[in-house]
Backbone bond lengths (Angstrom), bond angles and torsions (degrees), N, CA, C in turn:
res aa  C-N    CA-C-N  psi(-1)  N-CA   C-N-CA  omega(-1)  CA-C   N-CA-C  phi
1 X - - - 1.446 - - 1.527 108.75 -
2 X 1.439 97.58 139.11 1.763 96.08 174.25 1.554 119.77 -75.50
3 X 1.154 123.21 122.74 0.852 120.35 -176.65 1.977 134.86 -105.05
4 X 1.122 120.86 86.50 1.312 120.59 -168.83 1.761 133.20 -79.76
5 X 1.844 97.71 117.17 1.180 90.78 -158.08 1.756 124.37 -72.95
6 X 0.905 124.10 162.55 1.373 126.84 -162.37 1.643 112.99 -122.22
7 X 1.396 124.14 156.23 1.078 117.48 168.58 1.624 112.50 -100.57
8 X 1.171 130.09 142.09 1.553 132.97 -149.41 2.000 102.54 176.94
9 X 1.202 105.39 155.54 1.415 104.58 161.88 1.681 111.51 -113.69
10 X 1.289 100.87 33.19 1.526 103.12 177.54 1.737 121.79 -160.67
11 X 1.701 99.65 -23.21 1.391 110.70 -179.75 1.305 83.32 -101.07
12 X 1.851 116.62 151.39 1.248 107.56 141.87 1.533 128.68 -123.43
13 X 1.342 109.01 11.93 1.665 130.46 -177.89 1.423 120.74 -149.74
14 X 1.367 152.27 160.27 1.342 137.34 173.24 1.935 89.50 -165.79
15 X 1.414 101.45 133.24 1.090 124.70 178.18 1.311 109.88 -127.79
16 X 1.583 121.54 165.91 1.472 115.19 -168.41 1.806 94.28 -169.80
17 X 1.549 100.79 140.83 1.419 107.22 -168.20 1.804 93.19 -136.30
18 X 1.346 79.99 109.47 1.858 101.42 -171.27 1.907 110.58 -63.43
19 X 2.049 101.69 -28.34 1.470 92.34 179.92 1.632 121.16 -98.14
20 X 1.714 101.24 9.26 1.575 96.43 175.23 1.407 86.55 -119.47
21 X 1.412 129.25 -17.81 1.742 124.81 -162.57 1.388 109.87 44.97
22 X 1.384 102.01 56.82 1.850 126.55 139.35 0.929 116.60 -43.39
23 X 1.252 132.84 175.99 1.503 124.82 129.91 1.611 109.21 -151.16
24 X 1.113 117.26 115.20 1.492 123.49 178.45 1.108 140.24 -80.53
25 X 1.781 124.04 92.11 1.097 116.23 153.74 1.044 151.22 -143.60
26 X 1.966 119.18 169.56 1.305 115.95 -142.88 1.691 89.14 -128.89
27 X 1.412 103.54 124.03 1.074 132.67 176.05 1.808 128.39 -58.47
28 X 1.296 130.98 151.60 1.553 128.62 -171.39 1.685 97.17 -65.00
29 X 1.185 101.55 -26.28 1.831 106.61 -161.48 1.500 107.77 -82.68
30 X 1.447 107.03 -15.63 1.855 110.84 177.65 1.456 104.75 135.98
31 X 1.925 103.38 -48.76 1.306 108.16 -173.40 1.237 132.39 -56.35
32 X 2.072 117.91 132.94 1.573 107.45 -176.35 1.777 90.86 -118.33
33 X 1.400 81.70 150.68 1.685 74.95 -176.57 2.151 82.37 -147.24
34 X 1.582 105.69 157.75 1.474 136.12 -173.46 1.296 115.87 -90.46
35 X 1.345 106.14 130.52 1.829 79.71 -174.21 1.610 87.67 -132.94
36 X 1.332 139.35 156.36 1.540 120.14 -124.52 1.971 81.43 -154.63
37 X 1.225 117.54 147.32 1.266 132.11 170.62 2.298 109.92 59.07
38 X 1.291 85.14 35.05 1.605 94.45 -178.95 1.429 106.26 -90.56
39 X 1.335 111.38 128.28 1.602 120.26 178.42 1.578 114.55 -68.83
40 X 1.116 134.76 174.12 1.252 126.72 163.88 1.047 131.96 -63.46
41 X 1.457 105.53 -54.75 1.540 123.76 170.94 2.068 103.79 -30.58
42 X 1.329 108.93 -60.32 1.500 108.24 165.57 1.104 125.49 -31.97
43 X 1.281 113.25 -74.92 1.932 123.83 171.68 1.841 100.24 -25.95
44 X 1.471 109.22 -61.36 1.484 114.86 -160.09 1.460 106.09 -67.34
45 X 0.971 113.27 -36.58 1.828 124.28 -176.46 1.623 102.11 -49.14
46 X 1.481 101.69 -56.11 1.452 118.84 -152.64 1.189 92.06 -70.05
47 X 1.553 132.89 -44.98 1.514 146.84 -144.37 1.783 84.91 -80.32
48 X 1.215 117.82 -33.10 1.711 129.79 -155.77 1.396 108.07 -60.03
49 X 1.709 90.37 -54.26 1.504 115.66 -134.71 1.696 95.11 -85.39
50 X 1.849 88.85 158.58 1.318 93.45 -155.97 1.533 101.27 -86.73
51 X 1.225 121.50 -25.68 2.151 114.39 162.88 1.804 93.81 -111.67
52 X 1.621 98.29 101.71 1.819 109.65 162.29 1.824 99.05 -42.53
53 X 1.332 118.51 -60.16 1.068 108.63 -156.01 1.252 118.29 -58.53
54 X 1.453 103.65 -33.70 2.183 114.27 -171.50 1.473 90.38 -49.86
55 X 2.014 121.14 -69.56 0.902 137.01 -156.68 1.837 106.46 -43.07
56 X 1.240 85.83 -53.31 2.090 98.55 -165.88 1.810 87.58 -50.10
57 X 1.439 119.83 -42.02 1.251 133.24 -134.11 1.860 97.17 -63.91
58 X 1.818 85.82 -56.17 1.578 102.45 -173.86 1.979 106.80 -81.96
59 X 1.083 112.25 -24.13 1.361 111.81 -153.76 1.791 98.27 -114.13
60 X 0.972 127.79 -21.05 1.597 104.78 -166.13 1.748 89.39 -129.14
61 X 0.959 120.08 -67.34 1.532 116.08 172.84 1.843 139.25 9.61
62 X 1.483 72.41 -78.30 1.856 79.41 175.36 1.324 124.73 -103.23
63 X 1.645 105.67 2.39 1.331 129.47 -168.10 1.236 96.68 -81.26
64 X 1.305 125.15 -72.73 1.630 136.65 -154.30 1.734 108.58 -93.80
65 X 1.298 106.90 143.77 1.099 103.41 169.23 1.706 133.22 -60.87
66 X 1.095 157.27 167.36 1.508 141.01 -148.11 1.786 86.36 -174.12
67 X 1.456 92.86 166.00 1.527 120.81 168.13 1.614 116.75 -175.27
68 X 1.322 130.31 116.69 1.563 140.96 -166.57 1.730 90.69 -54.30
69 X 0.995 117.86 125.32 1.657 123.52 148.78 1.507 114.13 -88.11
């Protein structure tokens, strides 16, 4: 997955796969973790917004299912 890096004090990459609606991301600390049944509209929000992390924080997090790669 392509992965595009971002400016954040906590994300440092986010990738997104439109035909499984993944969404990938890889953390300042190393960690990448999957986040599974994410719409697009999400990806774009997050990509938008002016703190990725607030957004991921309130909106993709506890919402979607996940697993650490």
């Amino acid at each position: 997955m392509n992965m595009i890096p971002v400016q954040s004090s906590n994300l440092a990459a986010v990738g997104y796969n439109n035909m499984t609606r993944t969404l990938t991301i890889r953390f300042n600390n190393g960690r990448t973790y999957e986040y599974y049944g994410v719409p697009g509209y999400e990806y774009e929000n997050l990509m938008n917004a002016s703190s990725k992390g607030n957004y991921a924080d309130q909106n993709i997090y506890k919402t979607y299912r996940q697993s650490e790669i």
